[in-house]
N, C-alpha and C positions, 0 to 999 in steps of 0.2 A: 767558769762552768763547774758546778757541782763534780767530786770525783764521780761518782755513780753513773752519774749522764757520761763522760766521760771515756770509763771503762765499757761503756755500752757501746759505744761509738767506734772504741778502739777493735773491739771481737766482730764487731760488723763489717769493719772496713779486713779485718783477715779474712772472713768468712767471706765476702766479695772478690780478696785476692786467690784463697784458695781456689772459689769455684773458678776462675779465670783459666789458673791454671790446668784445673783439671778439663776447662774445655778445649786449652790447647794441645792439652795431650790427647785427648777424644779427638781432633781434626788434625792434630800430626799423625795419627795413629792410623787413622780414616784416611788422609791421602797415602799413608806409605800402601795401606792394601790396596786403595784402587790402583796408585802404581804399579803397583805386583801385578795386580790382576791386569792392567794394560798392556807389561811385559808378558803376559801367557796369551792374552788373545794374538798380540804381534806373533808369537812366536808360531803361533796356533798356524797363522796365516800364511805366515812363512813355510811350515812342516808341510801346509795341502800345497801351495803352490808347487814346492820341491816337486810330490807325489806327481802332480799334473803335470809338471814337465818331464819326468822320467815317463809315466804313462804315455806322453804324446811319443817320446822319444822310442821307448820298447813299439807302442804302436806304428812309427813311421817303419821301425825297421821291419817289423810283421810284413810292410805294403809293399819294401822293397826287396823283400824275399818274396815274396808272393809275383810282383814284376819280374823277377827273374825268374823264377818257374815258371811261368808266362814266357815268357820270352824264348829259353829254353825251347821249353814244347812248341812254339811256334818251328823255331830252327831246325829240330827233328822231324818236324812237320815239311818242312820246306827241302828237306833234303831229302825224304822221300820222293817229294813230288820231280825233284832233279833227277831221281833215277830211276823212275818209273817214265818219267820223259826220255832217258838217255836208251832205255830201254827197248822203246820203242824206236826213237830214231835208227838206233842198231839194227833194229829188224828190217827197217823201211834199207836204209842202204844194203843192207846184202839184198835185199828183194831186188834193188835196182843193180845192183853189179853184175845178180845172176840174167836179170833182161836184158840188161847191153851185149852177157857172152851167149845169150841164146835169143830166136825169133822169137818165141813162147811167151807170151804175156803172162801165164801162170806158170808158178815153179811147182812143176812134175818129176823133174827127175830124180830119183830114189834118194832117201835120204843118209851120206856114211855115219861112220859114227861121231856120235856127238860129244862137243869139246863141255869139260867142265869148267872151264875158266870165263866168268863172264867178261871179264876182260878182251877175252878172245870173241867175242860179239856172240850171238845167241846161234843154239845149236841148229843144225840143217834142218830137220825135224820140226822145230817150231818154224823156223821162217818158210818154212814151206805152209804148214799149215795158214800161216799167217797171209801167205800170197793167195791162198782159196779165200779167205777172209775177205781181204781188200780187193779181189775183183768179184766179191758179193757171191761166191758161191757158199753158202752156208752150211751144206749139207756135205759136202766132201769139207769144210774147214774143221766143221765138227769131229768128224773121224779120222782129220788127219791130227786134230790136237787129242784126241783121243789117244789116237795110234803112240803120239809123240809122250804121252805121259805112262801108258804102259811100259814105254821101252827107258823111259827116265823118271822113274818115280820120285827120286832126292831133287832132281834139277833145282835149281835157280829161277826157273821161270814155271815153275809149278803154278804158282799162286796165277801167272798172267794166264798159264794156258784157258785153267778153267775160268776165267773171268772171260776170255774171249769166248768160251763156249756157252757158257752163259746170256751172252750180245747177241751169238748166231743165234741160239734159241731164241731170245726176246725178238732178233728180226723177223723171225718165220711165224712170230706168234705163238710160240709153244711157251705159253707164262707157267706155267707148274716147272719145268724142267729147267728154265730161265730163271726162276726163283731158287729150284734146289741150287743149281751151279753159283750164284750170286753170293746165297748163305753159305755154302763151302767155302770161299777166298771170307766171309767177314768173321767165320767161327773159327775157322780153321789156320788161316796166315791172317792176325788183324796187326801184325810187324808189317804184312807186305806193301808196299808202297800203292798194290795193287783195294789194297783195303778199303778206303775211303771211297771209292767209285762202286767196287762193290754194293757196298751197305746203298750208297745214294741209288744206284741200279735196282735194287733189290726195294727199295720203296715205290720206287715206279713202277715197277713188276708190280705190287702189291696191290697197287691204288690201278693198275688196269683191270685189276681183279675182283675187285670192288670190295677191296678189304682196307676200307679207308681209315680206318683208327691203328690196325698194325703198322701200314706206312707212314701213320706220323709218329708213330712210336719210335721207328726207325730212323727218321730225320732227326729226333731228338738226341736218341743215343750217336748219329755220326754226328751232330755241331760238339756233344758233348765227350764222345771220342776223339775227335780230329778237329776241335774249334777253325784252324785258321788253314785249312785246308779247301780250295776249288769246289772240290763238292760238297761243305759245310755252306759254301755262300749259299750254293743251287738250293741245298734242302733249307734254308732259311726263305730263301724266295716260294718255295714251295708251303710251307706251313705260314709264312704270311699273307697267300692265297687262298689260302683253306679258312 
């Protein structure tokens, strides 16, 4: 073979090797970045998933703080309604102790002075007024819870008295006077255990009035004040009526 031809042959076969080389450094070079870039998306994936589980995890605990304020209110709910029950059972026994020690179906006789310890069961004054109540006299019960809140304005059973007077009025039919006493216990004692009946009374009042859009105003604010409360059910059932 001619040198010529030769030396031709020989720069062709480098210039074949070089390019070689240089395309394996082009495809080493090419898979190290896409590997790089494979280790950023992995990682990518990894960082949101982390986020997602911390987000579920701050989320769960949101739900179960939230359960327990629930809950909570429930129990303060429920132990109203224990002592607004206790409340009255108290009245109904002295009502009956004072019938066994007299013939008198209603308790008339004058009232001493009134204990402040609820413990000490409720005072003379109210269980008296309380006996006009339950043998359906309304109109001496009215002014004897009357009588009973002038002579103990601080009592403990403030909030009942006037919720009772509020009942007499709505028995007799006097809805204005029945509506003011009702809104007194839910403006004025909405701690009292006597509250929730209140408000639920005070919608009835309203819608015999024919003021039916204030009474459901009213149902809304007692499920929303006192959700797991007696008379949260009632004004439930009542606005699922309507």
């Amino acid at each position: 073979m001619p040198f010529g031809i030769r030396k031709t042959a020989i720069i062709s076969v480098c210039f074949a090797l070089t390019g070689c080389a240089a395309n394996d450094l082009v495809v080493k070079r090419q898979s190290e970045a896409e590997a790089k870039i494979e280790h950023l998306i992995q990682s990518g994936k990894k960082s949101e998933q982390r986020q997602n589980e911390l987000a579920a995890q701050i989320h769960g605990q949101d739900d179960r703080f939230s359960l327990t304020a629930a809950q909570l209110k429930q129990l303060q709910e429920a132990v109203q309604e224990l002592r607004a029950s206790q409340d009255e059972l108290k009245v109904k026994v002295a009502l009956l102790s004072q019938q066994i020690s007299t013939p008198k179906v209603e308790v008339v006789n004058p009232a001493p002075a009134s204990r402040t310890s609820q413990d000490s069961g409720p005072p003379a004054g109210y269980v008296k007024a309380f006996g006009y109540y339950s043998a359906n006299n309304f109109a001496d019960a009215i002014k004897a819870f009357e009588a009973f809140l002038k002579a103990n304005p601080q009592s403990e059973y403030t909030a009942n008295a006037i919720y009772w007077i509020g009942e007499c009025h709505y028995s007799l039919s006097d809805l204005p006077k029945a509506r003011e006493a009702f809104s007194r216990v839910a403006e004025n004692h909405p701690t009292s255990s006597k509250a929730p009946d209140a408000m639920l009374k005070l919608g009835y009042t309203l819608a015999a009035m024919k003021e039916k859009d204030k009474a459901l105003a009213i149902y809304e604010k007692l499920i929303k004040s006192y959700p797991s409360s007696p008379a949260a059910i009632k004004a439930r059932e009542r606005l699922n009526s309507n």
